[in-house]
N, CA, C and O of each residue as an XYZ file, in Angstrom:
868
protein
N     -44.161    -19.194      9.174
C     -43.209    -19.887     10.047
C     -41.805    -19.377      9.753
O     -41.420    -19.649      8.615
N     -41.145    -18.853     10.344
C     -39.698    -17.930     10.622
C     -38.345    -19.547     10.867
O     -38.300    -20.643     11.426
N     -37.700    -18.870     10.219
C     -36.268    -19.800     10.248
C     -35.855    -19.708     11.572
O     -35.822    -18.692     12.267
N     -35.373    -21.466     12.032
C     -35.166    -21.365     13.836
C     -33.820    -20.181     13.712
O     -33.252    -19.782     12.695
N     -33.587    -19.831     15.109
C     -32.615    -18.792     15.283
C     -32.632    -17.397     14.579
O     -32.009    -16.510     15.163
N     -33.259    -17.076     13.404
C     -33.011    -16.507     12.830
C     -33.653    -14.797     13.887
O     -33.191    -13.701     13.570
N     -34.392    -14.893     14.711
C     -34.441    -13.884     15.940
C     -33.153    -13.080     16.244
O     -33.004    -11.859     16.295
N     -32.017    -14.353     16.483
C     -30.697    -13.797     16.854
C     -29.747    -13.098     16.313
O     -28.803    -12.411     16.703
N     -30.301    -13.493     15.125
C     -29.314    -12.809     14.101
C     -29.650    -11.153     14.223
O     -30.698    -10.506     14.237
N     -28.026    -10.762     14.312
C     -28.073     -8.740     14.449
C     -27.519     -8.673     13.227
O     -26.485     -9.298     12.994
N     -28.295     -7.704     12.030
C     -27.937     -7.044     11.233
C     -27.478     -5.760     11.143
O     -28.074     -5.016     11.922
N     -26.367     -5.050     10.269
C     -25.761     -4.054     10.664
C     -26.042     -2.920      9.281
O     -26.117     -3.297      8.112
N     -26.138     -1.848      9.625
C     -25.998     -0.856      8.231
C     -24.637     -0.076      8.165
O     -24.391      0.852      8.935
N     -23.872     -0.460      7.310
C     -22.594      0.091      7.037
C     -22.349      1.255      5.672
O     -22.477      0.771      4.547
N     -22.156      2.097      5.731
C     -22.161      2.873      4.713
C     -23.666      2.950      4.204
O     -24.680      3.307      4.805
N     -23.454      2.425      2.689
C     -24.931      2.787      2.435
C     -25.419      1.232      2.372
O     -26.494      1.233      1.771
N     -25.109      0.086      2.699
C     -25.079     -1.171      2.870
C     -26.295     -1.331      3.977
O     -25.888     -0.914      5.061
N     -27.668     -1.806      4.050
C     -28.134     -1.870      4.880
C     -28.686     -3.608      5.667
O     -28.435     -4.512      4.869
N     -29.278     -4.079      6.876
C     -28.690     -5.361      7.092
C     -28.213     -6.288      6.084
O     -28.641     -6.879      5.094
N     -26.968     -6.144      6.865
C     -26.272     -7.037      6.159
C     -25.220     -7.671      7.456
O     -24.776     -6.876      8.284
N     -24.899     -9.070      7.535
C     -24.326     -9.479      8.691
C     -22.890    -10.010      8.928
O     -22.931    -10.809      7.992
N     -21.785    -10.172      9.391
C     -20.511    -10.087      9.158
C     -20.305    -11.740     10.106
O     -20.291    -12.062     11.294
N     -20.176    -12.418      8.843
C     -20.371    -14.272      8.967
C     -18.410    -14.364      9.565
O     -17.441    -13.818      9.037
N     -18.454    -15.181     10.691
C     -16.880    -15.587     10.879
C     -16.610    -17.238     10.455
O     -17.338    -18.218     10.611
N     -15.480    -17.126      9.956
C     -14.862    -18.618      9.450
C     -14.044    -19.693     10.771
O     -13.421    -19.006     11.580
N     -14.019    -20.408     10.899
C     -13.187    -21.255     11.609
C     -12.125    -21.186     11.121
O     -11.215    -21.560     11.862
N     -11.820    -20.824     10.065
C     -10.217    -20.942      9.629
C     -10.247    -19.122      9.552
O     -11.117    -18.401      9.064
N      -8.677    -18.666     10.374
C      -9.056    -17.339     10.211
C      -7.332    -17.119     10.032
O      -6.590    -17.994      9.586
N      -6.776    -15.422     10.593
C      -5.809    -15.350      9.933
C      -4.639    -16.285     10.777
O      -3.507    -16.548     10.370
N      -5.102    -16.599     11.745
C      -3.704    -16.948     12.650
C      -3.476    -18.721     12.138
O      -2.366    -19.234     12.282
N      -4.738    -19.586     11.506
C      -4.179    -20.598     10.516
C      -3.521    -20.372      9.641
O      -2.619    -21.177      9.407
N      -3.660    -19.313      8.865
C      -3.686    -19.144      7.011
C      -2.260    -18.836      7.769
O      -1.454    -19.065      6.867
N      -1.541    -18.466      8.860
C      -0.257    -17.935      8.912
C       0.524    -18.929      9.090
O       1.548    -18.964      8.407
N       0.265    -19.977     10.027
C       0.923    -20.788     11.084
C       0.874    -21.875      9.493
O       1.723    -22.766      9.477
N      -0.072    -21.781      8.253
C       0.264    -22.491      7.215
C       1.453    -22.217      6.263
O       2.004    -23.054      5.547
N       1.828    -20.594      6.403
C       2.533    -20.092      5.521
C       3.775    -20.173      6.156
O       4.761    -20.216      5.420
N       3.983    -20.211      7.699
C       5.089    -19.505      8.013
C       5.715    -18.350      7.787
O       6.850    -18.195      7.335
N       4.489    -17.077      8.305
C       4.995    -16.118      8.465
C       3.942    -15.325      8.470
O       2.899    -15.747      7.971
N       4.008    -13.795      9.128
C       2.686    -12.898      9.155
C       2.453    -11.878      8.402
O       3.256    -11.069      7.937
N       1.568    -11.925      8.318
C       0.482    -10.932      7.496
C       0.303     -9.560      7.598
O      -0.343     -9.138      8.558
N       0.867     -8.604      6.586
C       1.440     -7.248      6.952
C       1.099     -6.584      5.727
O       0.916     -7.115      4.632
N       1.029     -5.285      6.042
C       0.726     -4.606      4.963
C       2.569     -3.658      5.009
O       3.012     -3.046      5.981
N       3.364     -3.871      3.471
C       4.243     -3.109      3.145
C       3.681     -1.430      2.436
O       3.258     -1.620      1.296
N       3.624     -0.408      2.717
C       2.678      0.920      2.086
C       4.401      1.574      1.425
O       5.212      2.074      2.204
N       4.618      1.465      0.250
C       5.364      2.553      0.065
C       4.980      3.438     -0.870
O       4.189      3.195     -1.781
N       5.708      4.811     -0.595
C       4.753      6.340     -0.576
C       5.884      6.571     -1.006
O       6.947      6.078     -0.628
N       5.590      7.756     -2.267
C       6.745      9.146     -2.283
C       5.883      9.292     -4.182
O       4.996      8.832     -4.901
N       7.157     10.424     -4.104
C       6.771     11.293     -5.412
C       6.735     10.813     -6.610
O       7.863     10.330     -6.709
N       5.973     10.532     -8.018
C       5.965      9.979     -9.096
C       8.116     10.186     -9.535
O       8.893     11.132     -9.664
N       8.208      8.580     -9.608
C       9.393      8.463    -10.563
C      10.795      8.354     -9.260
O      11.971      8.500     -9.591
N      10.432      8.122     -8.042
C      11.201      8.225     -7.152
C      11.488      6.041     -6.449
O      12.037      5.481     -5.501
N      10.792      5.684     -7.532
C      11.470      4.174     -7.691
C      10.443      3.001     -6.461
O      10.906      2.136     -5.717
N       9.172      3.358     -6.623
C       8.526      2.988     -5.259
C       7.541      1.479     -6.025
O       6.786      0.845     -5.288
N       7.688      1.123     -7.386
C       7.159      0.450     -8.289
C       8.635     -0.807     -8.232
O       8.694     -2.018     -8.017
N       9.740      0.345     -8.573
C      10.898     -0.542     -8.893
C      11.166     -1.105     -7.102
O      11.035     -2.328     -7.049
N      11.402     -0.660     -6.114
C      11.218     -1.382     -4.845
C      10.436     -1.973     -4.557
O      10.951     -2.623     -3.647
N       8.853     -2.490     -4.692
C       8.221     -3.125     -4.700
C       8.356     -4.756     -5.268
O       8.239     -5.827     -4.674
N       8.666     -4.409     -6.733
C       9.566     -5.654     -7.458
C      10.406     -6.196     -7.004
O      10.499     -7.422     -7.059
N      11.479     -5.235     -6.274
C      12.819     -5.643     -5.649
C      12.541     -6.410     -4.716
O      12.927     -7.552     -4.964
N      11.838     -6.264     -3.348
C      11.454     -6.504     -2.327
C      10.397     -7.752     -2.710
O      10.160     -8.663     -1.916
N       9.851     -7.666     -3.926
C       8.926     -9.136     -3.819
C       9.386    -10.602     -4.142
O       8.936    -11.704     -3.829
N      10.643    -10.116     -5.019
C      11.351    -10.989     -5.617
C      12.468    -11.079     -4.512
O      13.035    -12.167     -4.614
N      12.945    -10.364     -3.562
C      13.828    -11.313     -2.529
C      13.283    -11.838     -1.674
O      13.880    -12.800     -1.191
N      11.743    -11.429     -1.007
C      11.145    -12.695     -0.198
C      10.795    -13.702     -0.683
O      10.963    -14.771     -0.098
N      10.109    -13.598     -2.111
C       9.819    -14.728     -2.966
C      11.032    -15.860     -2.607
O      10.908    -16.996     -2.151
N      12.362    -15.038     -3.025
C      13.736    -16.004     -2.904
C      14.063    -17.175     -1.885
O      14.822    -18.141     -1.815
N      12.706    -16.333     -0.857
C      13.516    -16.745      0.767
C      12.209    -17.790      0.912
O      12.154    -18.694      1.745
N      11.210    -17.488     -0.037
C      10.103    -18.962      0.745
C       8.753    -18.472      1.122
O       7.740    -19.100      1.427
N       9.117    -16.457      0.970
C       7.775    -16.107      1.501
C       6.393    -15.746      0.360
O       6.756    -15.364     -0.752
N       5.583    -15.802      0.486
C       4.285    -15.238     -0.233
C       3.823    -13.907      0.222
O       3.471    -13.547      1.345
N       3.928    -13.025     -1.288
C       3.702    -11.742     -1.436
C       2.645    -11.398     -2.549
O       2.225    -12.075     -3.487
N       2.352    -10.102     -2.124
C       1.105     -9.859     -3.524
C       1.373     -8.071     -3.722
O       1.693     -7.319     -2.802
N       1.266     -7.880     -4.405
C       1.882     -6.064     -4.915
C       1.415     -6.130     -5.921
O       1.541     -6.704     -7.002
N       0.226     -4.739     -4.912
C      -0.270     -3.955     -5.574
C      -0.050     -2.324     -6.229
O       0.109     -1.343     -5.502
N      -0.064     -2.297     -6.978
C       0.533     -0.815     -7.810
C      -0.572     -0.176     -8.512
O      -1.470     -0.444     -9.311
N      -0.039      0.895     -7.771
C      -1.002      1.883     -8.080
C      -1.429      2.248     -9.371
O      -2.535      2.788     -9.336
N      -0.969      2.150    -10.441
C      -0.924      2.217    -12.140
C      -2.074      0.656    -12.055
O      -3.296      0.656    -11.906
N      -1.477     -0.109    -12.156
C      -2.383     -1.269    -12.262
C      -3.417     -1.427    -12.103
O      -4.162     -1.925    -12.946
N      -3.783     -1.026    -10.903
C      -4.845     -1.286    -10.120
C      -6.180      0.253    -10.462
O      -7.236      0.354     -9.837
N      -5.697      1.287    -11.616
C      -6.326      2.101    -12.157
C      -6.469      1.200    -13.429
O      -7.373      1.611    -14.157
N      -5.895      0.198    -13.852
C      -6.453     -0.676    -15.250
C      -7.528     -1.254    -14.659
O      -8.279     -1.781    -15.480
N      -7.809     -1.327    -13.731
C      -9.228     -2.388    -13.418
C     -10.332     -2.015    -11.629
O     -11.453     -1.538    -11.453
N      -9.719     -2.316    -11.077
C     -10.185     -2.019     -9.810
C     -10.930     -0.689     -9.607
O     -12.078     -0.520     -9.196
N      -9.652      0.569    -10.139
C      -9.996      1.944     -9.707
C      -9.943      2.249    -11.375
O      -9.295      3.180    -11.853
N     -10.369      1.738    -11.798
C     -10.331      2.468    -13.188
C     -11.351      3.665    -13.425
O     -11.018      4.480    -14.285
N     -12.252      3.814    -12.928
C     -13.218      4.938    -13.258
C     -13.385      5.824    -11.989
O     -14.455      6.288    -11.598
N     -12.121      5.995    -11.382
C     -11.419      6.801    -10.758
C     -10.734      8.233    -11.863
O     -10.095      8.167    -12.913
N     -11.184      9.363    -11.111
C     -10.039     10.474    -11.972
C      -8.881     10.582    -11.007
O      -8.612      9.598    -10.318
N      -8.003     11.956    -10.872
C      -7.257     11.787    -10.196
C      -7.353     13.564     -9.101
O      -6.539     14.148     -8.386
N      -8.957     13.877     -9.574
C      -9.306     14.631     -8.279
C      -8.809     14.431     -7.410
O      -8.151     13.408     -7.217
N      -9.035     15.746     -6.259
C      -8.872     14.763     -4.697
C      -9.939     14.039     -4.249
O      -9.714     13.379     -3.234
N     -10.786     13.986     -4.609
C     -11.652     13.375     -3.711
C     -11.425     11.913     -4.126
O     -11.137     11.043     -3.304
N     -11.646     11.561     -6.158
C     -10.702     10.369     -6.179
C      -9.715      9.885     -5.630
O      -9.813      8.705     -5.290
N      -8.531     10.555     -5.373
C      -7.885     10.367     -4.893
C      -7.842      9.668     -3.519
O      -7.119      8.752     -3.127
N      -8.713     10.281     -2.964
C      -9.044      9.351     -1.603
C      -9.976      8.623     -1.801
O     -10.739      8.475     -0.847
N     -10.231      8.028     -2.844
C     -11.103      6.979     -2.734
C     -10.453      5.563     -3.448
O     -10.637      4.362     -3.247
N      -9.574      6.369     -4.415
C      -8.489      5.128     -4.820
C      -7.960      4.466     -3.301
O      -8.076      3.285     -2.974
N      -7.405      5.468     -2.554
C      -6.226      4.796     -1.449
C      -7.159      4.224     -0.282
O      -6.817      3.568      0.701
N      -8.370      4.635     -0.646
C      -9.436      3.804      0.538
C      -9.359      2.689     -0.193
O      -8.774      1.820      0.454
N      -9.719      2.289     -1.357
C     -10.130      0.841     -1.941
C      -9.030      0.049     -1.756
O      -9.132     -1.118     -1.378
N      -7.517      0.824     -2.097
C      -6.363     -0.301     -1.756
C      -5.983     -0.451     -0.511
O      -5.423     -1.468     -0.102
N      -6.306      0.727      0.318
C      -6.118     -0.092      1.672
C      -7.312     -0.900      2.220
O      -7.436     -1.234      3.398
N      -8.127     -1.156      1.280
C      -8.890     -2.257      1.917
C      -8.658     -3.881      1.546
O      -8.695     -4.959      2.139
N      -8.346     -3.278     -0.073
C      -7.953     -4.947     -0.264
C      -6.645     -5.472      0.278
O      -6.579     -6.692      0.434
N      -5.357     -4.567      0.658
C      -4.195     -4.464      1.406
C      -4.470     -5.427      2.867
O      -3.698     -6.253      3.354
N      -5.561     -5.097      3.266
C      -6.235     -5.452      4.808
C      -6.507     -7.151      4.508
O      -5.967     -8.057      5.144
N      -7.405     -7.312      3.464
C      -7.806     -8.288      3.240
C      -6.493     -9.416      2.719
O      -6.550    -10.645      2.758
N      -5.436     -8.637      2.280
C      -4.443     -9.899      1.554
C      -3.604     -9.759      2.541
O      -2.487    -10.174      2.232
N      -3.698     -9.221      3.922
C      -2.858     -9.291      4.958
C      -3.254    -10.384      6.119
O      -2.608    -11.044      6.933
N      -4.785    -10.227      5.750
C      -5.915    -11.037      6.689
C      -5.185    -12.609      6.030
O      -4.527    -13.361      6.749
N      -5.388    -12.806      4.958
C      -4.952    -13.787      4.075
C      -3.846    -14.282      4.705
O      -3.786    -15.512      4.692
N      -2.818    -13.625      5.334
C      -1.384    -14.127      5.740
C      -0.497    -13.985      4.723
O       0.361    -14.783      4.345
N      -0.840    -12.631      4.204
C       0.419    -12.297      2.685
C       0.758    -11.304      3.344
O       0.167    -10.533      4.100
N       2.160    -11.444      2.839
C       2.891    -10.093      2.560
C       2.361     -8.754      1.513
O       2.777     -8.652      0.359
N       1.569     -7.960      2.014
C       1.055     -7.291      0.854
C       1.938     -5.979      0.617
O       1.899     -5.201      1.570
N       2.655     -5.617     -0.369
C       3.257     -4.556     -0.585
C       2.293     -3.587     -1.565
O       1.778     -3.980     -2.611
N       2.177     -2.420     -1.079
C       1.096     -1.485     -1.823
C       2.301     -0.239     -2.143
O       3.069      0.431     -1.453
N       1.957     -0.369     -3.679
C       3.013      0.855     -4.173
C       2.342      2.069     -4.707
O       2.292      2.010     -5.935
N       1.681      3.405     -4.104
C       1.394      4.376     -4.995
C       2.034      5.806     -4.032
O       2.538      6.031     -2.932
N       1.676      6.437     -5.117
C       2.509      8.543     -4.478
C       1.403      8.212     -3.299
O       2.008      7.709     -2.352
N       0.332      8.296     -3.096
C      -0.646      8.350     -2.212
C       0.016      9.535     -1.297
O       0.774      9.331     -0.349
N      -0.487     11.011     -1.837
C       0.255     11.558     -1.332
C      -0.210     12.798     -0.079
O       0.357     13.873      0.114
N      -1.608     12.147      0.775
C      -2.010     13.235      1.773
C      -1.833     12.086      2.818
O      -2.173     10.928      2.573
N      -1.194     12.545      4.177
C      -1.062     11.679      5.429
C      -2.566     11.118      5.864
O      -2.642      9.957      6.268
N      -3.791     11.957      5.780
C      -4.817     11.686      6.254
C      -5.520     10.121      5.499
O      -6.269      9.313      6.048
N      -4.982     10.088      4.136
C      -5.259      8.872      3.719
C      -4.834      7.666      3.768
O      -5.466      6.626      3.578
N      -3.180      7.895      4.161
C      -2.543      7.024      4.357
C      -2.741      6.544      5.957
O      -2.758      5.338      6.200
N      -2.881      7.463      6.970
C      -3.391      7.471      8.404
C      -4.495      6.327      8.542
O      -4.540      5.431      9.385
N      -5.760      6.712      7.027
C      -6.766      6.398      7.335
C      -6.427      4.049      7.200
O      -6.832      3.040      7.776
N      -5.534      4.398      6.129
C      -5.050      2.722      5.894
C      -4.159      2.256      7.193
O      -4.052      1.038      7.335
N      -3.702      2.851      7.870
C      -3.126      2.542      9.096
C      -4.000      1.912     10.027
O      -3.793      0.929     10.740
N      -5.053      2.661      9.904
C      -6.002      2.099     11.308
C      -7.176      0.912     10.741
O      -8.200      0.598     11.346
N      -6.966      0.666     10.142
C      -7.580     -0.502      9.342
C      -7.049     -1.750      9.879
O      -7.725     -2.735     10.178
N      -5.680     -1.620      9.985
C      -4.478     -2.934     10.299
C      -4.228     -2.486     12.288
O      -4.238     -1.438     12.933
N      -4.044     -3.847     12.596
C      -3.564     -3.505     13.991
C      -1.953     -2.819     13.534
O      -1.165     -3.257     12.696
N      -1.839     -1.719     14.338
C      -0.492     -1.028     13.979
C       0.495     -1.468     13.823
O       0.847     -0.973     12.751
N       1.283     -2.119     14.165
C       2.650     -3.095     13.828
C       2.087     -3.673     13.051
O       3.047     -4.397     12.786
N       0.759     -4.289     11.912
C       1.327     -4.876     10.688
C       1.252     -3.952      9.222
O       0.994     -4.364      8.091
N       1.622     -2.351      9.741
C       1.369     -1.655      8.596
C       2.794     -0.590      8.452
O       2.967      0.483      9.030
N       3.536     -1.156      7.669
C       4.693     -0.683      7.500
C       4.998      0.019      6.779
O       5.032     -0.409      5.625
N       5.355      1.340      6.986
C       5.254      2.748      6.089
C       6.343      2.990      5.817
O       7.168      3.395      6.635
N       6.637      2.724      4.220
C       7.963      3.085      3.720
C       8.366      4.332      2.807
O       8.268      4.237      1.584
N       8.686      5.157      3.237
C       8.935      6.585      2.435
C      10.414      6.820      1.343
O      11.509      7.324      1.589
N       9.889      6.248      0.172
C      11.117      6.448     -0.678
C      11.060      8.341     -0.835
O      10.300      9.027     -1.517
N      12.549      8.893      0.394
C      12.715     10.165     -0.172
C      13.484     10.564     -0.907
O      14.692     10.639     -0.683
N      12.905     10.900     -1.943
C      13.879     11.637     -3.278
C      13.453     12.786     -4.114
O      12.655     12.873     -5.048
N      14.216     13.642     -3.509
C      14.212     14.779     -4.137
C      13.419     14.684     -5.614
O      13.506     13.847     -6.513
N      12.460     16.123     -5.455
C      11.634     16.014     -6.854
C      12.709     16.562     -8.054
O      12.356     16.632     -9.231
N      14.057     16.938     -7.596
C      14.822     17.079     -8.631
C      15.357     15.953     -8.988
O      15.332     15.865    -10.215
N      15.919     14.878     -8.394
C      15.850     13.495     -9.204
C      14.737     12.737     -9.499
O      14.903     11.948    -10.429
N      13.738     12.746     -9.018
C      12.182     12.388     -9.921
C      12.353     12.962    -11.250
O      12.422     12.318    -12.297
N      12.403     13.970    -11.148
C      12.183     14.470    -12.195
C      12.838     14.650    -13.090
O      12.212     15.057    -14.068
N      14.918     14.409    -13.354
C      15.157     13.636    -13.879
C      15.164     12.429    -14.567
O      15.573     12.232    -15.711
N      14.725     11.706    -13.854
C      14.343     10.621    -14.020
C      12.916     10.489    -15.346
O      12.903     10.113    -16.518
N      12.033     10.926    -14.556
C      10.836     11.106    -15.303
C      10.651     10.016    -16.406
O      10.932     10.211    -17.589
N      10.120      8.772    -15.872
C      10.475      7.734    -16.623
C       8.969      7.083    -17.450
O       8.884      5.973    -17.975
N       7.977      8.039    -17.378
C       6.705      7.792    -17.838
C       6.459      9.730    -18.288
O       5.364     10.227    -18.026
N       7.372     10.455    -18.823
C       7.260     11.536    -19.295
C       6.250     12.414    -18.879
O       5.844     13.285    -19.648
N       5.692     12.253    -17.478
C       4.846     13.043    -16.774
C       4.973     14.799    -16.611
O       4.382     15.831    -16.928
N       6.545     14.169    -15.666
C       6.866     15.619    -15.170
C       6.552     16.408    -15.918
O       5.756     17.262    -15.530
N       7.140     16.456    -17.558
C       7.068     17.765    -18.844
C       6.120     17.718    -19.331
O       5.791     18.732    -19.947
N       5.243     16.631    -19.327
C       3.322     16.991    -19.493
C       3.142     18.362    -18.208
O       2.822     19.550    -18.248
N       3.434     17.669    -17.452
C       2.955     18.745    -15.806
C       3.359     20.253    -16.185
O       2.673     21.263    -16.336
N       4.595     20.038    -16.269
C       6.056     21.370    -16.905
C       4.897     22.288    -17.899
O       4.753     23.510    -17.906
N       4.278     21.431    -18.572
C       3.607     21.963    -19.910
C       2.422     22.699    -19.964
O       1.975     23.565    -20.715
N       1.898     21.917    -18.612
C       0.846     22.099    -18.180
C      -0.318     21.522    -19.096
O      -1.192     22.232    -19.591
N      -0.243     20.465    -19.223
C      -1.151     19.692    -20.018
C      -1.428     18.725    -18.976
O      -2.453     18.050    -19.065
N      -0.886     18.624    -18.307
C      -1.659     17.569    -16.624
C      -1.970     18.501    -15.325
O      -1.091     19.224    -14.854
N      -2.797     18.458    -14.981
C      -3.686     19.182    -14.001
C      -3.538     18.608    -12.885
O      -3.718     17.393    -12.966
N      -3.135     19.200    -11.277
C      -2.855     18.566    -10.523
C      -2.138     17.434    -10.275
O      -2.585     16.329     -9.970
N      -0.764     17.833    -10.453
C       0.120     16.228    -10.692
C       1.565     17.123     -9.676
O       2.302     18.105     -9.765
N       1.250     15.892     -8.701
C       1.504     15.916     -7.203
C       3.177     16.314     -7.592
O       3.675     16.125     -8.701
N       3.881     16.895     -6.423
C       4.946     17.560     -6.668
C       4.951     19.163     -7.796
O       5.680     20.147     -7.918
N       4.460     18.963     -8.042
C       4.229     20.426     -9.485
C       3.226     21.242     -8.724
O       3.499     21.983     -7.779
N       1.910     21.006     -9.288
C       0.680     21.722     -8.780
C      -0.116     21.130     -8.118
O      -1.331     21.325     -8.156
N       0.552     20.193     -7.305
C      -0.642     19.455     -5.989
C       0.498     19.135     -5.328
O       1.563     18.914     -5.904
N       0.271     19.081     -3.633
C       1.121     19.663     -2.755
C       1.232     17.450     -2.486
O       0.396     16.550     -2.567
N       2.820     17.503     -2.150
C       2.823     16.041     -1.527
C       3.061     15.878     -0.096
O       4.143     16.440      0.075
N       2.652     15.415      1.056
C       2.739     15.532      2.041
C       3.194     14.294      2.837
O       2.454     13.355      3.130
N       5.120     14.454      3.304
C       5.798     13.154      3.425
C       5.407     12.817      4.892
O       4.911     13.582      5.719
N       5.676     11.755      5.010
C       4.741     11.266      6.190
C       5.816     11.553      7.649
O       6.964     11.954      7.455
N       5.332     11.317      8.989
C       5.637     12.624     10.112
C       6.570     11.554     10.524
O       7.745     11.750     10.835
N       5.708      9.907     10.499
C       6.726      9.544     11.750
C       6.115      7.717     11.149
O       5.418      6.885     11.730
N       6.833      7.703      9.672
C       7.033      6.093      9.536
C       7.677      5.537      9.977
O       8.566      6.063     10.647
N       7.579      4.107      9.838
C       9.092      2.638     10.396
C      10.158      2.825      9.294
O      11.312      2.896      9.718
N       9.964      2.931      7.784
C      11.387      3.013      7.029
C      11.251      4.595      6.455
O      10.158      5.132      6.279
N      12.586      5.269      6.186
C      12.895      5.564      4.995
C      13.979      5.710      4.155
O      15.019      6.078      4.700
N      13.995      5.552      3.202
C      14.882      5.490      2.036
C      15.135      6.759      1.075
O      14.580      7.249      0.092
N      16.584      7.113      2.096
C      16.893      8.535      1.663
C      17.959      8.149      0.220
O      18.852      7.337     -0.025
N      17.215      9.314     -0.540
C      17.750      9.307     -1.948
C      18.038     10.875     -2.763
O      17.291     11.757     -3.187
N      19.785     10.644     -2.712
C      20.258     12.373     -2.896
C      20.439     12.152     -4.573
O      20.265     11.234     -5.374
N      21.016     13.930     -4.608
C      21.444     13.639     -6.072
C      22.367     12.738     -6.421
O      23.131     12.727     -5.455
N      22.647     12.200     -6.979
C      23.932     11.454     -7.306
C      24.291     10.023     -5.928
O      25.462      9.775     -5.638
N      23.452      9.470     -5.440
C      23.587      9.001     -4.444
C      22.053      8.226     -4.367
O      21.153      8.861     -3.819
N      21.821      7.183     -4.783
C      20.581      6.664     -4.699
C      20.999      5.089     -5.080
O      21.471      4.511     -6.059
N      20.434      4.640     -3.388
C      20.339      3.061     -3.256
C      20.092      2.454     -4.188
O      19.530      3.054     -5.105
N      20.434      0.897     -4.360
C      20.106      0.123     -5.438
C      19.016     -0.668     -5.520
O      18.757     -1.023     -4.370
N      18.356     -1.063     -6.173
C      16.910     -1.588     -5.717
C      17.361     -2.647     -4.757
O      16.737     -2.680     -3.696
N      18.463     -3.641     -4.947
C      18.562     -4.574     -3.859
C      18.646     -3.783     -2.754
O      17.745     -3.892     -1.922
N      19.478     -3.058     -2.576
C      19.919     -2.744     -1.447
C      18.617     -2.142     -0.710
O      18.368     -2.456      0.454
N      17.703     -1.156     -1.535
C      16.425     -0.935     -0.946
C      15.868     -2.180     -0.009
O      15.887     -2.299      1.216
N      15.401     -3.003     -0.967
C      14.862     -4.355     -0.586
C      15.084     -4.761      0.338
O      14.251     -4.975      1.219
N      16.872     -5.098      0.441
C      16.803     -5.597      1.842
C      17.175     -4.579      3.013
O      17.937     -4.951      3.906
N      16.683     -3.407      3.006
C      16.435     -2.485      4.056
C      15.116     -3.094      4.539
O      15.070     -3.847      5.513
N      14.084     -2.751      3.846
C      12.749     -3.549      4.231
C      12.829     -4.833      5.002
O      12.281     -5.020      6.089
N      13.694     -5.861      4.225
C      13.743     -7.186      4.804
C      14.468     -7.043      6.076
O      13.623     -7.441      6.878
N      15.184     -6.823      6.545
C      15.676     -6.573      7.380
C      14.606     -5.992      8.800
O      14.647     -6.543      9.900
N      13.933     -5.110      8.564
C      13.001     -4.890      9.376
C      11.779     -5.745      9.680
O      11.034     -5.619     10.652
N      11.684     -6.695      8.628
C      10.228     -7.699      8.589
C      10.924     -8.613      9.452
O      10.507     -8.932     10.565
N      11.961     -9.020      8.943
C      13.275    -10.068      9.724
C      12.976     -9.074     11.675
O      12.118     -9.565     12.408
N      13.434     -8.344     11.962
C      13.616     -7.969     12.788
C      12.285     -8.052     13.851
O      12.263     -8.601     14.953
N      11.359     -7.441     13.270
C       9.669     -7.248     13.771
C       8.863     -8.886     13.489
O       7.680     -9.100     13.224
N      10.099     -9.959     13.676
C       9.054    -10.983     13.259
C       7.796    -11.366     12.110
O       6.868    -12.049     12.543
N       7.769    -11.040     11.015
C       7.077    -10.822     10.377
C       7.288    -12.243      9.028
O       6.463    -12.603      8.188
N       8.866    -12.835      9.315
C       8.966    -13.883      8.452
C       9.061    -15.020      8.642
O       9.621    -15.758      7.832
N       8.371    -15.575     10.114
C       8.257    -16.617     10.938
C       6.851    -16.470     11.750
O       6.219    -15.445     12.006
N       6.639    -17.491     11.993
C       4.934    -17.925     12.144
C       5.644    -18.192     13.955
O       4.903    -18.581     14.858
């Protein structure tokens, strides 16, 4: 004797996932928003190791925090302590790190958070691929540009002169090519001697969430 309905049920094979069925909630994202007062977006900022995309993230979480909103930032360092930890930093890892965070990115956007995702993530095709995940206006591509000669000044996790040394293998800007994106919503141009302040970063961003509706339900 078969469970009533259970005829109707369509199972799906996804990847290597086979039936398996995609259950919907009555509470979905347009409550979780209209609870928060305000919508659910993915923040992506991109650029070269040491070009301040960790320190804008902070900046930017701590002035919406200020204002009332709920945020979650994720960083790319971090999220290799646990999530992507048995990740290398191949390419093919590589695209499999920025697949996993733009999925949970999707999911804490679904949530009605502000999700700010901070890594180099540095081929367009991966970052493209986290774009189309999100309906397009809630995926906001922020390009901190700064010259790999002030990165590399900077060099604030002593990478670059591992790279220099050649004791790091493929480390983006040096000997793996970074590829800045064609046609984002922000960027944050950063010269020699001439580089925004994390506030001031911050509320470049805010300003655009402000603008695109993004901090009102």
């Amino acid at each position: 004797m078969g469970f009533t309905g259970i005829s109707k049920l369509v199972t799906s094979t996804v990847g290597k996932s086979t039936n398996i069925l995609w259950h919907d909630c009555p509470i979905g994202q347009t409550e979780r928003q209209k609870l928060m007062n305000q919508k659910g977006c993915v923040v992506w900022i991109t650029g070269l190791s040491g070009s301040g995309k960790s320190t804008l993230a902070c900046a930017l979480s701590r002035e919406l925090h200020s204002r009332g909103h709920l945020t979650y930032v994720l960083d790319g360092d971090n999220l290799r302590h646990g999530l992507n930890r048995d990740l290398s930093f191949k390419a093919e890892d590589r695209a499999e790190n920025i697949r996993r965070v733009g999925e949970v990115a999707k999911l804490f956007a679904d949530a009605g958070l502000i999700c700010i995702a901070s890594l180099i993530s540095p081929y367009r095709s991966d970052r493209s691929a986290c774009r189309n995940l999100l309906p397009k206006s809630s995926f906001i591509e922020v390009f901190l540009n700064a010259p790999i000669e002030v990165c590399e000044a900077r060099d604030p996790k002593g990478l670059y002169k591992l790279a220099r040394a050649g004791k790091i293998k493929g480390f983006t800007g040096i000997d793996d090519p970074y590829e800045p994106p064609s046609d984002c919503e922000i960027v944050i141009q950063c010269k020699i001697g001439d580089c925004p302040s994390p506030k001031s970063m911050a509320d470049q961003v805010v300003s655009y969430l402000e603008v695109n509706g993004f901090l009102h339900e």
